[in-house]
C-alpha positions as CSV (number, residue, x, y, z in Angstrom):
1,X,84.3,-82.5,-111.8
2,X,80.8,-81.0,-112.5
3,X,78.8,-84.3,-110.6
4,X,81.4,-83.4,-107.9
5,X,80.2,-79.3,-107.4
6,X,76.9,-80.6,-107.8
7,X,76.8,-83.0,-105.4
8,X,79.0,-80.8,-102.5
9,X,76.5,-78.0,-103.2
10,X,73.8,-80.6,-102.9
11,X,75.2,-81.4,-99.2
12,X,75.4,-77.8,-98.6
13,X,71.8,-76.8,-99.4
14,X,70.9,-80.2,-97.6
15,X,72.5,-79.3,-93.9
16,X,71.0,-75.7,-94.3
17,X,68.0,-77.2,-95.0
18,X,67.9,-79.7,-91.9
19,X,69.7,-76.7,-89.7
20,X,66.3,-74.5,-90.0
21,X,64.1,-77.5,-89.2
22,X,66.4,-78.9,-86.3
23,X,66.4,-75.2,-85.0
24,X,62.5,-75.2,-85.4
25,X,61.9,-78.8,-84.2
26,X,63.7,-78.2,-81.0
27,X,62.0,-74.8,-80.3
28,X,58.5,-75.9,-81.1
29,X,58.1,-79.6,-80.0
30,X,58.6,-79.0,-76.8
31,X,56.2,-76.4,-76.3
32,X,53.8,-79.0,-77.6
33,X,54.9,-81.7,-75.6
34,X,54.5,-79.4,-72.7
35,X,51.0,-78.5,-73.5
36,X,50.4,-82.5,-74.1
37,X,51.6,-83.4,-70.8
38,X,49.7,-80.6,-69.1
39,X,46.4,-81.8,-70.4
40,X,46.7,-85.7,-69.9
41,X,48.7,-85.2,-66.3
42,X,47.9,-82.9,-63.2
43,X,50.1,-80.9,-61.3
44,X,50.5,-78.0,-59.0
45,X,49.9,-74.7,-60.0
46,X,51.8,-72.8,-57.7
47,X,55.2,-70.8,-57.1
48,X,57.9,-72.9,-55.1
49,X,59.8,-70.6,-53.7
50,X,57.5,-68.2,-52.2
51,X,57.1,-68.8,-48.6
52,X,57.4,-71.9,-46.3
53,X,53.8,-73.4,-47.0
54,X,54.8,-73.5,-50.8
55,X,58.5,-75.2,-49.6
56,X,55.9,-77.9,-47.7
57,X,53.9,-78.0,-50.2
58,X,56.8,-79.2,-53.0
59,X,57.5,-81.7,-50.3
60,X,54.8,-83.5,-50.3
61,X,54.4,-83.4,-53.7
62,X,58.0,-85.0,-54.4
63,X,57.7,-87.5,-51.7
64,X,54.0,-88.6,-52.9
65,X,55.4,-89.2,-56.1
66,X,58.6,-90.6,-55.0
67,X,60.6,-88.6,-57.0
68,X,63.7,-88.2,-54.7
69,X,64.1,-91.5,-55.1
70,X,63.6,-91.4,-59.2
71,X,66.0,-87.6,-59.9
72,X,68.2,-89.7,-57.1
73,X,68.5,-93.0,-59.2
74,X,68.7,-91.1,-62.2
75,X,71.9,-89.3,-61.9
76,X,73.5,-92.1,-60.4
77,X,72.5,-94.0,-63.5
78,X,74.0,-91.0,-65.6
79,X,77.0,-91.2,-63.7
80,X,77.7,-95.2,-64.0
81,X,77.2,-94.8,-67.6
82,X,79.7,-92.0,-68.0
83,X,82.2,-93.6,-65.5
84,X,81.3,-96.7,-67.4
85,X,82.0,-95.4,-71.2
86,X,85.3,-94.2,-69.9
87,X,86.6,-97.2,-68.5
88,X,85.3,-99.6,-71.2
89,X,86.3,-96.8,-74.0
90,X,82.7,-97.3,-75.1
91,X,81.9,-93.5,-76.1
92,X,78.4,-93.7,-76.8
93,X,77.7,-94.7,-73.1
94,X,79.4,-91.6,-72.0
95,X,77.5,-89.4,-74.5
96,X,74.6,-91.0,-73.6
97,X,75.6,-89.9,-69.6
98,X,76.2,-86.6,-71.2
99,X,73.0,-85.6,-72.7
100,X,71.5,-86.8,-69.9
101,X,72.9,-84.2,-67.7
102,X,71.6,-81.8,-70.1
103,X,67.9,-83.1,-70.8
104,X,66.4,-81.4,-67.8
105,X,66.9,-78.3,-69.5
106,X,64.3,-78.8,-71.7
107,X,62.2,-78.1,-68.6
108,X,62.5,-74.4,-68.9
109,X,59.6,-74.3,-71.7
110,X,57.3,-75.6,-69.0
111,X,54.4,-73.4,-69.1
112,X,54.2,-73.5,-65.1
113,X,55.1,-71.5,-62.2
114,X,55.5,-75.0,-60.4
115,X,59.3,-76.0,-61.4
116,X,58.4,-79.7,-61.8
117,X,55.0,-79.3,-63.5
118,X,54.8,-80.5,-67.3
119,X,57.7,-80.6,-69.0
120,X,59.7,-79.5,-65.8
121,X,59.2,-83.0,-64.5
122,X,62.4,-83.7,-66.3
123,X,64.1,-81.6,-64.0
124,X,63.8,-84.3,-60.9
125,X,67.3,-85.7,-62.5
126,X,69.2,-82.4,-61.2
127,X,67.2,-82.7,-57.5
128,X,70.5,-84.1,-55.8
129,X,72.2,-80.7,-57.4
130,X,69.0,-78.6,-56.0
131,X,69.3,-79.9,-52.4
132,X,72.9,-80.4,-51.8
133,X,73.6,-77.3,-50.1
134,X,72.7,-73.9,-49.5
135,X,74.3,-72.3,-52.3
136,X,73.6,-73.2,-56.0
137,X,75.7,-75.9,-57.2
138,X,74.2,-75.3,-60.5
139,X,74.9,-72.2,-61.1
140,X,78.9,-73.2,-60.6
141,X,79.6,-72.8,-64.5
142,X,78.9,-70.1,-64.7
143,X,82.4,-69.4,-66.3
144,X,80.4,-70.5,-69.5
145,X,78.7,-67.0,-70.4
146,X,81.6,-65.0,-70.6
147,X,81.7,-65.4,-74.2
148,X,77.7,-64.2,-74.1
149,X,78.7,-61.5,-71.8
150,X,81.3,-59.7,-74.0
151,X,79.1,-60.4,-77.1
152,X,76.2,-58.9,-75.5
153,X,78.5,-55.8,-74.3
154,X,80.1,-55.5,-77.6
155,X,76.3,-55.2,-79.3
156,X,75.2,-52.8,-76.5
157,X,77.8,-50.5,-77.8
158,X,75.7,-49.9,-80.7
159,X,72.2,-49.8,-78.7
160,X,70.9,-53.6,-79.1
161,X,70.3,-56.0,-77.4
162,X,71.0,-58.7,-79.0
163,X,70.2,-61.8,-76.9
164,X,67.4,-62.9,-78.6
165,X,69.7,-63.4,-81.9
166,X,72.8,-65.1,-80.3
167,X,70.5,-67.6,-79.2
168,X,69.4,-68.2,-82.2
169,X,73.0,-67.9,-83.9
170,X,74.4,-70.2,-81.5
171,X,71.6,-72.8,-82.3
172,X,71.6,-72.4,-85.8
173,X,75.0,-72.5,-86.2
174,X,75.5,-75.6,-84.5
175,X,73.2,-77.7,-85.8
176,X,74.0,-76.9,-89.5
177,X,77.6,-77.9,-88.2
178,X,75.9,-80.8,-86.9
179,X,73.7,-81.5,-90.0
180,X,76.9,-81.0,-92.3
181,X,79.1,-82.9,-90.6
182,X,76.8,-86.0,-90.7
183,X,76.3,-85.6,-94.5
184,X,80.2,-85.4,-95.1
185,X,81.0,-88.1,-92.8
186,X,78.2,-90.2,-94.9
187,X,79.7,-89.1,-98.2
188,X,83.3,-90.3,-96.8
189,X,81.8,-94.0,-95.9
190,X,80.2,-94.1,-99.0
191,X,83.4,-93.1,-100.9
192,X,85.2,-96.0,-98.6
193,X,87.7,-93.0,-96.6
194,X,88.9,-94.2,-93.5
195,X,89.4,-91.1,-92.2
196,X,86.8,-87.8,-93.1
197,X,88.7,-84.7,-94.1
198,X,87.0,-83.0,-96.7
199,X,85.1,-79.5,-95.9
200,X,83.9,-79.2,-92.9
201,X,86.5,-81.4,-91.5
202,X,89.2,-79.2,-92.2
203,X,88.0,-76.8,-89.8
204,X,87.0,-79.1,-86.6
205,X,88.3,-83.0,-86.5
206,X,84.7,-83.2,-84.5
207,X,82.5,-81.3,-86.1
208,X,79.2,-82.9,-84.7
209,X,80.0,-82.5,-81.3
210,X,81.0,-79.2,-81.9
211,X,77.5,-78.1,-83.6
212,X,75.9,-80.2,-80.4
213,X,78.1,-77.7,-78.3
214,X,77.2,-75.0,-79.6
215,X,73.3,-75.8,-80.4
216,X,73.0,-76.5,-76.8
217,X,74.9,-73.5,-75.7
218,X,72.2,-71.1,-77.6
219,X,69.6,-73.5,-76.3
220,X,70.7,-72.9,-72.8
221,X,70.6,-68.9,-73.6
222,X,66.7,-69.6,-74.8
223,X,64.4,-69.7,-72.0
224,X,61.1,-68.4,-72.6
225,X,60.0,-64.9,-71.4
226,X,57.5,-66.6,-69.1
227,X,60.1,-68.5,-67.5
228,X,62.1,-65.0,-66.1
229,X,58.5,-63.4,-64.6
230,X,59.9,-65.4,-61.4
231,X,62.9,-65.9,-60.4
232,X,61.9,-69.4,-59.0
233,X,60.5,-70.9,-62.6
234,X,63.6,-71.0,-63.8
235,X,66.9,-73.5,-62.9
236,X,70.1,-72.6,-63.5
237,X,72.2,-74.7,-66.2
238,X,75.5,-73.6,-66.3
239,X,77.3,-76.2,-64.3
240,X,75.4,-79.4,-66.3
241,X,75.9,-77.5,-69.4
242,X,79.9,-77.3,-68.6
243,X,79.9,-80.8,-67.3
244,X,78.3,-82.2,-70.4
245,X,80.7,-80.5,-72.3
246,X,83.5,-81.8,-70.8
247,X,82.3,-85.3,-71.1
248,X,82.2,-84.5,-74.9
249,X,85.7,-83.3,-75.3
250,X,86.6,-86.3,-73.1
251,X,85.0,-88.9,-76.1
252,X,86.5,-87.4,-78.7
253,X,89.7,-87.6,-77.0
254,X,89.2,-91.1,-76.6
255,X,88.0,-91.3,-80.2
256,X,91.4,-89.8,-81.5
257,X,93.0,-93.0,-79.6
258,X,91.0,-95.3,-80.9
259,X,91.4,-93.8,-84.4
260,X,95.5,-94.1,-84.4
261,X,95.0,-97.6,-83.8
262,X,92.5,-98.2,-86.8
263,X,94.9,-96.3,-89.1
264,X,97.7,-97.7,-87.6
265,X,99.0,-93.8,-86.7
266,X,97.6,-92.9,-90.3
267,X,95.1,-90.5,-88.5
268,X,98.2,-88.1,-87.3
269,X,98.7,-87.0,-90.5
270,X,95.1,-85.6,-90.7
271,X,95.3,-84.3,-87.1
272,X,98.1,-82.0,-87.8
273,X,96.1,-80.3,-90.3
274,X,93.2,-79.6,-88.7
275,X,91.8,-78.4,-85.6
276,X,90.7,-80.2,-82.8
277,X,87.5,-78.8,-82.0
278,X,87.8,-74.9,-82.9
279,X,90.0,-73.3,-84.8
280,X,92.1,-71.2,-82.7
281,X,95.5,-69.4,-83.3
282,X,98.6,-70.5,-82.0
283,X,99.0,-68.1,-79.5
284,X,96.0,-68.6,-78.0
285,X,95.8,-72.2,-78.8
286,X,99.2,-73.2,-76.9
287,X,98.7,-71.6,-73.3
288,X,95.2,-73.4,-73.1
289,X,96.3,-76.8,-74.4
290,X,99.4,-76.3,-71.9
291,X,98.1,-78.6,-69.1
292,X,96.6,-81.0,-71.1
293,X,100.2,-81.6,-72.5
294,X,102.1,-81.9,-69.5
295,X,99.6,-84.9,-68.2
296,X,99.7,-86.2,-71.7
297,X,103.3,-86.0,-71.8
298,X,103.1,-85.4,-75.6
299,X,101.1,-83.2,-77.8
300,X,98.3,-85.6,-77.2
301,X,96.9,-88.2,-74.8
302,X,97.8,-91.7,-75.9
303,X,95.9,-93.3,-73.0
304,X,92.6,-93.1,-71.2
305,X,93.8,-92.3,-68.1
306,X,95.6,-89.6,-69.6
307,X,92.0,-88.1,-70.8
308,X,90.3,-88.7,-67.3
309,X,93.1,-86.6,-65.5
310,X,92.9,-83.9,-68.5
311,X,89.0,-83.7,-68.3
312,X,89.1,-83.6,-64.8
313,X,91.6,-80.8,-64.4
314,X,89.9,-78.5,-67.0
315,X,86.8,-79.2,-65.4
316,X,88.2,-78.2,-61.6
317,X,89.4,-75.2,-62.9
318,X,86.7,-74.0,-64.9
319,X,84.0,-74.8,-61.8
320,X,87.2,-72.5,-59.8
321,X,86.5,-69.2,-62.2
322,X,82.9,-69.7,-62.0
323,X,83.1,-69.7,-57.9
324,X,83.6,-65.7,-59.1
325,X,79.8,-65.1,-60.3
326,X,78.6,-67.6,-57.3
327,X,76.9,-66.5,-54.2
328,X,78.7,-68.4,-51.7
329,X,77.0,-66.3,-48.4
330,X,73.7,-68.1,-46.7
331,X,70.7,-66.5,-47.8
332,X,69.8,-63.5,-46.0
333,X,73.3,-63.1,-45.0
334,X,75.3,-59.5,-45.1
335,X,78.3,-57.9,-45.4
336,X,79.7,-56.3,-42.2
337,X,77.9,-52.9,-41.2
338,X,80.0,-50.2,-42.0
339,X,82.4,-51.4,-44.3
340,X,81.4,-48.5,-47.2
341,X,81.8,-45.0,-46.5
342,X,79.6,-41.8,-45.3
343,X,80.4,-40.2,-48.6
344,X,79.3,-42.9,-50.4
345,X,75.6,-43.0,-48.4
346,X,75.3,-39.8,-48.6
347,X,75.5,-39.8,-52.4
348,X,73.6,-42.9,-53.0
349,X,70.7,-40.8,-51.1
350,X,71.4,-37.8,-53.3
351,X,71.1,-40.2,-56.5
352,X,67.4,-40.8,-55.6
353,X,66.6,-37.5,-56.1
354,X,67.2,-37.5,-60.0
355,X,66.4,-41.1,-60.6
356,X,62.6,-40.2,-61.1
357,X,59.9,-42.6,-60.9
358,X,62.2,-45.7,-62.0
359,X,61.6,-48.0,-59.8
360,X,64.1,-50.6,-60.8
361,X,66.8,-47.7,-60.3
362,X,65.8,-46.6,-57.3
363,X,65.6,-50.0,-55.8
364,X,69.3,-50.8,-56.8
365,X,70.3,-47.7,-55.3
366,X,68.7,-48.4,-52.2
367,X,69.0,-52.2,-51.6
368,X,72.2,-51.4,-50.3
369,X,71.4,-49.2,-47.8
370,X,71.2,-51.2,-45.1
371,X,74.9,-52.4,-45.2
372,X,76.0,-48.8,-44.3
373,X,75.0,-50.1,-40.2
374,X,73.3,-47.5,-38.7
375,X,74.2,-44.7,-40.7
376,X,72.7,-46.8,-43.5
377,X,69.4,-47.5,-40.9
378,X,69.5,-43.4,-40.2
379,X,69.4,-42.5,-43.6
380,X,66.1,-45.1,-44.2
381,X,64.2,-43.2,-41.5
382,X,64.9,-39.8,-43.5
383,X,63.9,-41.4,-46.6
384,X,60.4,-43.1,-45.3
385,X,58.9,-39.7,-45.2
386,X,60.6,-38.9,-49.0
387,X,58.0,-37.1,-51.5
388,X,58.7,-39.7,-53.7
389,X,56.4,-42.7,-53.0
390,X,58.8,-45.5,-54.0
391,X,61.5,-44.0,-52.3
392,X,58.9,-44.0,-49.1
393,X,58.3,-47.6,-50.4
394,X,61.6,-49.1,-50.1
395,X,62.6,-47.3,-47.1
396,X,59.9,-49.0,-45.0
397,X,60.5,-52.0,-46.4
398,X,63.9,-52.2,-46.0
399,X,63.3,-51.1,-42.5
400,X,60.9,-53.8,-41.8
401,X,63.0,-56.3,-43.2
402,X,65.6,-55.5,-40.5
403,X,63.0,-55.5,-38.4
404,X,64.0,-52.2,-36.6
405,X,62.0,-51.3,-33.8
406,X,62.3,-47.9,-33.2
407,X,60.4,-47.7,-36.8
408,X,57.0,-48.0,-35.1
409,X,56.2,-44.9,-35.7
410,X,57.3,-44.5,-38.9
411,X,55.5,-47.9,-39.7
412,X,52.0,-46.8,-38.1
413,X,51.9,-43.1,-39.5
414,X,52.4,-44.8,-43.2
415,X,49.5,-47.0,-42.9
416,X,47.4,-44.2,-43.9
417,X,49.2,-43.2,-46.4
418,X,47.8,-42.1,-49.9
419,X,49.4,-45.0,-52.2
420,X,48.8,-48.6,-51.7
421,X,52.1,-50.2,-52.3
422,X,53.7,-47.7,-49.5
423,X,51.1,-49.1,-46.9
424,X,51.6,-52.7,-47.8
425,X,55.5,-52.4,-46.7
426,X,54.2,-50.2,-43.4
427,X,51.5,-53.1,-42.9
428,X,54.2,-55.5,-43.2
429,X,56.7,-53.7,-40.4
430,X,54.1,-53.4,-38.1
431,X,53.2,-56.7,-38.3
432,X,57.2,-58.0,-37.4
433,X,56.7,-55.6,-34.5
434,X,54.6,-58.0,-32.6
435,X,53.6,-54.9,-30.7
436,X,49.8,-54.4,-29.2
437,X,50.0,-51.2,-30.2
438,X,50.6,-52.0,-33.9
439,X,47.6,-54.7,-33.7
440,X,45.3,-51.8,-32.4
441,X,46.3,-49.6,-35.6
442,X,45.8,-52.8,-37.8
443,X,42.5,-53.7,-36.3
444,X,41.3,-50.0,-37.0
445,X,41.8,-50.7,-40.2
446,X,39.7,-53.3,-40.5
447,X,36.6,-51.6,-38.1
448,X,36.7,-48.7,-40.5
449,X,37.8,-50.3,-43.9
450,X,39.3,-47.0,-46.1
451,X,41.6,-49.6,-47.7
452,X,39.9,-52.7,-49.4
453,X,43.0,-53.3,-51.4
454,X,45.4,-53.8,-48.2
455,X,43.4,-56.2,-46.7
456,X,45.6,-59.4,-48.1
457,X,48.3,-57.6,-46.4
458,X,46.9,-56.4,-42.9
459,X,45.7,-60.2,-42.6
460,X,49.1,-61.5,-42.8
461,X,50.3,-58.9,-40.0
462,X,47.7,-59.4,-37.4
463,X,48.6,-63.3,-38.3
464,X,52.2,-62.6,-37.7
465,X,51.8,-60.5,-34.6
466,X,49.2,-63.4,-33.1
467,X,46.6,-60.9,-31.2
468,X,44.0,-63.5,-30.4
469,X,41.5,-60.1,-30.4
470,X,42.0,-59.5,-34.1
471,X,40.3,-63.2,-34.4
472,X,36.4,-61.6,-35.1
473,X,37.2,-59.4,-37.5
474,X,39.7,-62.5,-39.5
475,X,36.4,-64.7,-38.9
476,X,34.2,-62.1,-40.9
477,X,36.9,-61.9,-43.7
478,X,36.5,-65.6,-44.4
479,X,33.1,-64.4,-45.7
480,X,33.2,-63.5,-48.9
481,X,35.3,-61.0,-51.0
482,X,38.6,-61.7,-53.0
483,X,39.9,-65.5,-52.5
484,X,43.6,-64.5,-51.8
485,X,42.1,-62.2,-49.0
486,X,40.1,-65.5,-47.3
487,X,43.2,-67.2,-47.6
488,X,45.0,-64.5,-45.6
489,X,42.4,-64.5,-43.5
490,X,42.3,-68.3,-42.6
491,X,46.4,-68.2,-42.2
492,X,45.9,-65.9,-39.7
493,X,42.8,-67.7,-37.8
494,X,45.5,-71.1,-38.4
495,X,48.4,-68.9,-36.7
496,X,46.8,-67.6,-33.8
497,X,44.8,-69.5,-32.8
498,X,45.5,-73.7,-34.3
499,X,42.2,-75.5,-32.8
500,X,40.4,-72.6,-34.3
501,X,42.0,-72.7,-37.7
502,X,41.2,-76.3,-37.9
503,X,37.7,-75.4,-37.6
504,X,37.5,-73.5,-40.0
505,X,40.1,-74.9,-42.2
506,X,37.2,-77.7,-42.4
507,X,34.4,-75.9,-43.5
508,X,36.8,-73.9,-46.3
509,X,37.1,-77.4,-47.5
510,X,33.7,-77.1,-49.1
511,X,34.1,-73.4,-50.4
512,X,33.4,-73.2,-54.3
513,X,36.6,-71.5,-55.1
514,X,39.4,-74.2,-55.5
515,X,42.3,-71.6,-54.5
516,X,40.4,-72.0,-51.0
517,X,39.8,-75.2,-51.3
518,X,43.6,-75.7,-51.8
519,X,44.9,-73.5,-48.8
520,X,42.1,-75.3,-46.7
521,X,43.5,-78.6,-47.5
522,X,47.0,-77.5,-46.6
523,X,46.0,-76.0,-43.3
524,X,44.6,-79.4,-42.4
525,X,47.6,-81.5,-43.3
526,X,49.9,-79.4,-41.4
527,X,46.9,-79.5,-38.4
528,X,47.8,-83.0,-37.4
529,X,44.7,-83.5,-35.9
530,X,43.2,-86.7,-36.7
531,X,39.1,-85.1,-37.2
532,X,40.3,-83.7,-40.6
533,X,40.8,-87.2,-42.0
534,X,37.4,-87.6,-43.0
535,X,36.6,-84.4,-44.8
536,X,40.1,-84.9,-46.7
537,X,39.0,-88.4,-48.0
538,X,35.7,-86.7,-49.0
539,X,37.6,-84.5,-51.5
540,X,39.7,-87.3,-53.4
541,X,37.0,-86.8,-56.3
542,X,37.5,-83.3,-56.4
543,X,37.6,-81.4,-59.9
544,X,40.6,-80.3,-59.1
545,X,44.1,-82.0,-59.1
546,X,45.6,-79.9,-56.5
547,X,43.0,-80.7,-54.0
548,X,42.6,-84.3,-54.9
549,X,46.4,-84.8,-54.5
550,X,47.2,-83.1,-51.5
551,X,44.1,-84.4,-50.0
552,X,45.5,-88.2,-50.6
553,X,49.1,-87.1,-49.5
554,X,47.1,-86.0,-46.0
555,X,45.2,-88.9,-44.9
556,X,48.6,-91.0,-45.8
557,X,50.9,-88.7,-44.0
558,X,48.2,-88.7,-41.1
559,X,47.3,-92.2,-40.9
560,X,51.0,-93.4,-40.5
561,X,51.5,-90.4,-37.9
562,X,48.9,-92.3,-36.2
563,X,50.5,-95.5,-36.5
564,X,54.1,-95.5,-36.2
565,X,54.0,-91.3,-35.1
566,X,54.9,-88.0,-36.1
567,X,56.7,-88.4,-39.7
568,X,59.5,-86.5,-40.4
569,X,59.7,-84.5,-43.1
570,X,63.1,-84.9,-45.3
C-alpha cells in the first residue's frame, strides 16, 4: 500500500514537473528558433497590409519563392491525411492532419512586421484560407472565445485583467493533463490493464487530447505584445483552432470503436463511469450530446460514418455561431446613411466634450459619424474647427476619407494649423481633392517650409493630386533629409510624372540608405521599362536582402515580359 502512495505521488510530482517545462519549452523555443531563422535566412522587413505597393510587394515575394504552390500543396496534404485517417480508421494520420492545421500558429512569435518572415513562414500552410475571399475565413471560429470572453468579464468585475494568466492557466493546465495522462497510461501497460481507469482517467476517458485542447487553446490566447502593435502582424486562428479540435474529438470517437472491439464490449463498462472528454452535468451534458445521438442512433456511434456526420454537424454549427463575430461586409463598405437617429448624433457630439484628451475614446465616438448621412457629414464640419485638437483631428480625417468636397476650405485653413497630427489629416483631404487650388496651398508649403515634420505627408498629396508643377520642388526633396520623406518624394515624381520617376528611380538605386534603395527598386519593377534591367542586376550583391531579392524578382518578371509579354500578376 505504502510502494503504491509513493509511487502515485511519484507520477504526480513527475507530470507537474514536465507541465512547467512543456509550458516553458513551448514559450521559449520558438522565440529562439525565430531568432535562428532570422539570422541564417533573409526576408522582408516590411508591413503587408499598408498600402498597395506593400500588397505588390508580398506578391512577388510569394511567387519568387513559390510559396502558393508549397501553403497550396500543404493543406491539401493535411487534408488527404485527415480524410485518409478517417477512412482507413488509422488515427494518428488524422492527428497528424490536425496539428498540422494548427502549426502555423506558431508563427505569431515571429519577431517581424512581415507576416511570413521567420518563423511566420509557417504560415504559408493557411495561404488558401488568406486568399479565399474577401472576408476572413479564419476568423470563422470565433465561437471558440466565448469561454475567454465571460472569464475575462467575470475578472474585470474585480478590476483585472487577467488575460495574461488564462493563457497561462489554459496552457499549464493542459499539459500537466497531458503529462499525467501519459504517465498513467504507462503505469496501466506496465501493470498489463487493457483498459486505463485509474486517476486521471476517471475524469476524461481522453485525457491527452484533452490537455492538447486545452494547451493549445491558451497557446492560441498567447501572442506576443509585439505581434498586436499592427493589426496586420498577426493572423487570426480561431477557425484552424476549432477545426483541429474537431478532428480530435473525431479520433477519439473512433478510438472508443476500436476499443469495444479489443475488449470485446468490456470498454462500456468503463465508459459509463467516466466522462468522455469533460466532465459536465447531466443537464448540460444531454442537450449538447443531443445530435450526436440521433445520427448515432444510440448513446454512441458504433460506426465511422456515424463519427464523420457527427463531426461534421458540430463543426457546421459551430462555424454558424461564429458567423455572429464575423465581418461579412466588403471592406470599406457602410451601413445605410441615416439609419441612427438625430438624438443619437447629437449626443455622441455632446460626449466629446467630456471625454478629454483620450484619444482612443474619442475616436470610437466619432468613427461612427459618418453613418449618420449628411447629418452625420454636418456635424464633422462643426467639429473640424473643435478646440479640442483630436476632435479637429478626426473630423478632417473622417471628412477626407469620404472624400467630401465642399471641405476644401475646411481642409486648406487646417493646414496651418498649430498641431502636427491635425495638418497631416488636412494634408491628406486636400490631396483627395485633386483640386489646383489645393496643389497651390501645398506647394506654398513647400516654398516657405514652417512645417518640416509634414513633409512625408504634403509629398503624398501633391503625388495624389498629380500637378506636374509641384515636380521641382519633389525633385529637391530627393536631396537629402529624412529617408521616408525621399521616399514620398520619389512616389510622387513616379505618380506624376512615370518616365520621370524612372529616372530617378535609377539613380536612388545607388543612394546609401537601403530604405531608399528598397523603394527605388520597387519603383523600377513596377516601371516596366526595360533600361532598369541593368542597374537591377548590378544590385544582386547588395548588403541587403530586400534589395538583392526584389532586384532578382525584377529582371525575371521583366525579362519574361519581354519574352512572352506583360505577366499577370495572380
Amino acid at each position: 500500500m505504502k510502494s503504491k502512495v509513493i509511487s502515485n505521488a511519484s507520477l504526480l510530482l513527475l507530470s507537474i514537473i514536465f507541465s512547467i517545462a512543456l509550458v516553458f519549452a513551448f514559450l521559449e523555443l520558438p522565440r529562439l528558433l525565430d531568432q535562428g531563422i532570422q539570422r541564417q535566412f533573409g526576408f522582408p522587413q516590411f508591413d503587408q497590409g499598408l498600402g498597395d505597393v506593400n500588397a505588390f510587394k508580398t506578391e512577388l515575394f510569394i511567387q519568387g519563392l513559390h510559396l502558393r504552390w508549397i501553403g497550396y500543396g500543404s493543406l491539401l496534404l493535411i487534408l488527404i491525411l485527415i480524410i485518409a485517417g478517417y477512412a482507413t480508421r488509422k488515427t494518428g494520420w488524422a492527428l497528424a492532419g490536425a496539428v498540422g492545421l494548427f502549426i502555423p500558429v506558431f508563427g505569431q512569435f515571429a519577431f517581424s512586421m512581415f507576416f511570413l518572415a521567420g518563423l511566420g513562414i509557417l504560415r504559408v500552410g493557411w495561404l488558401p484560407f488568406m486568399e479565399a475571399s474577401s472576408v476572413s475565413i479564419l476568423d470563422m471560429g470565433k465561437v471558440i472565445y466565448v469561454p475567454y470572453w465571460i472569464l475575462m468579464w467575470f475578472f474585470g468585475l474585480f478590476n483585472w485583467n487577467a488575460h495574461q494568466f488564462l493563457s497561462y492557466f489554459f496552457m499549464a493546465s493542459g499539459a500537466f493533463l497531458f503529462i499525467w495522462g501519459v504517465l498513467v497510461w504507462f503505469q496501466s501497460r506496465y501493470n498489463s490493464q487493457q483498459v486505463a481507469s485509474a486517476w486521471i482517467y476517471k475524469i476524461s476517458r481522453h485525457p491527452q487530447y484533452l490537455g492538447w485542447i486545452l494547451w493549445s487553446y491558451g497557446f492560441i490566447l498567447f501572442p506576443p505584445a509585439r505581434a498586436e502593435m499592427k493589426i496586420t502582424w498577426s493572423v487570426p486562428s480561431s477557425l484552424p483552432w476549432l477545426l483541429m479540435t474537431m478532428i480530435i474529438i473525431g479520433i477519439c470517437m473512433l478510438e472508443e470503436i476500436k476499443m469495444m472491439k479489443v475488449t470485446n464490449g468490456g470498454y462500456e463498462a468503463y465508459r459509463k463511469k467516466s466522462p468522455f472528454l469533460i466532465p459536465l452535468p447531466r443537464w448540460l451534458r444531454r442537450p449538447i450530446s443531443w445530435p450526436a445521438r440521433k445520427i448515432a442512433g444510440g448513446e454512441h456511434p458504433v460506426r465511422p460514418a456515424q463519427v464523420g456526420w457527427i463531426i461534421l454537424l458540430y463543426t457546421g454549427i459551430l462555424v454558424g455561431l461564429s458567423l455572429i463575430w464575423v465581418d461579412l461586409k466588403p471592406a470599406g463598405a457602410m451601413d445605410s446613411p441615416g439609419s441612427e437617429t438625430l438624438v443619437e448624433l447629437s449626443q455622441v457630439v455632446r460626449s466629446l466634450d467630456e471625454i478629454g484628451d483620450n484619444r482612443r475614446g474619442i475616436y470610437a465616438e466619432m468613427k461612427n459619424i459618418p453613418r449618420y448621412g449628411a447629418a452625420g457629414t454636418e456635424a464633422l464640419v462643426s467639429l473640424a474647427v473643435h478646440p479640442n485638437d483630436i476632435v479637429r483631428e478626426f473630423s478632417i480625417q473622417l471628412l477626407g476619407e469620404q472624400n467630401f468636397t465642399a471641405s476644401e476650405d475646411i481642409y486648406l485653413g487646417a493646414l496651418n494649423d498649430s498641431v502636427k497630427r491635425v495638418r497631416s489629416s488636412a494634408i491628406l483631404g486636400a490631396g483627395n481633392l485633386s483640386s489646383e487650388r489645393a496643389a497651390d496651398s501645398l506647394i506654398q508649403l513647400l516654398v516657405a517650409p514652417r512645417f518640416p515634420n509634414n513633409l512625408f505627408h504634403i509629398y503624398g498629396a501633391l503625388g495624389s493630386i498629380g500637378q506636374p508643377k509641384a515636380i521641382p520642388y519633389l525633385v529637391a526633396g530627393l536631396d537629402g533629409g529624412e529617408w521616408y520623406n525621399q521616399v514620398a518624394a520619389l512616389d510622387a515624381i513616379f505618380t506624376i510624372d512615370r518616365e520621370m520617376g524612372v529616372e530617378y528611380a535609377i539613380r536612388e538605386l545607388q543612394d546609401e540608405d537601403l530604405h531608399i534603395r528598397q523603394n527605388a527598386v520597387i519603383k523600377c519593377i513596377l516601371s516596366e521599362d526595360p533600361q532598369v534591367v541593368e542597374p537591377l542586376k548590378a544590385l544582386f550583391g547588395d548588403e541587403d536582402f530586400e534589395v538583392r531579392f526584389y532586384a532578382r524578382q525584377g529582371v525575371r518578371r521583366l525579362t519574361r515580359k519581354s519574352t512572352n509579354g506583360p505577366p499577370e500578376i495572380q
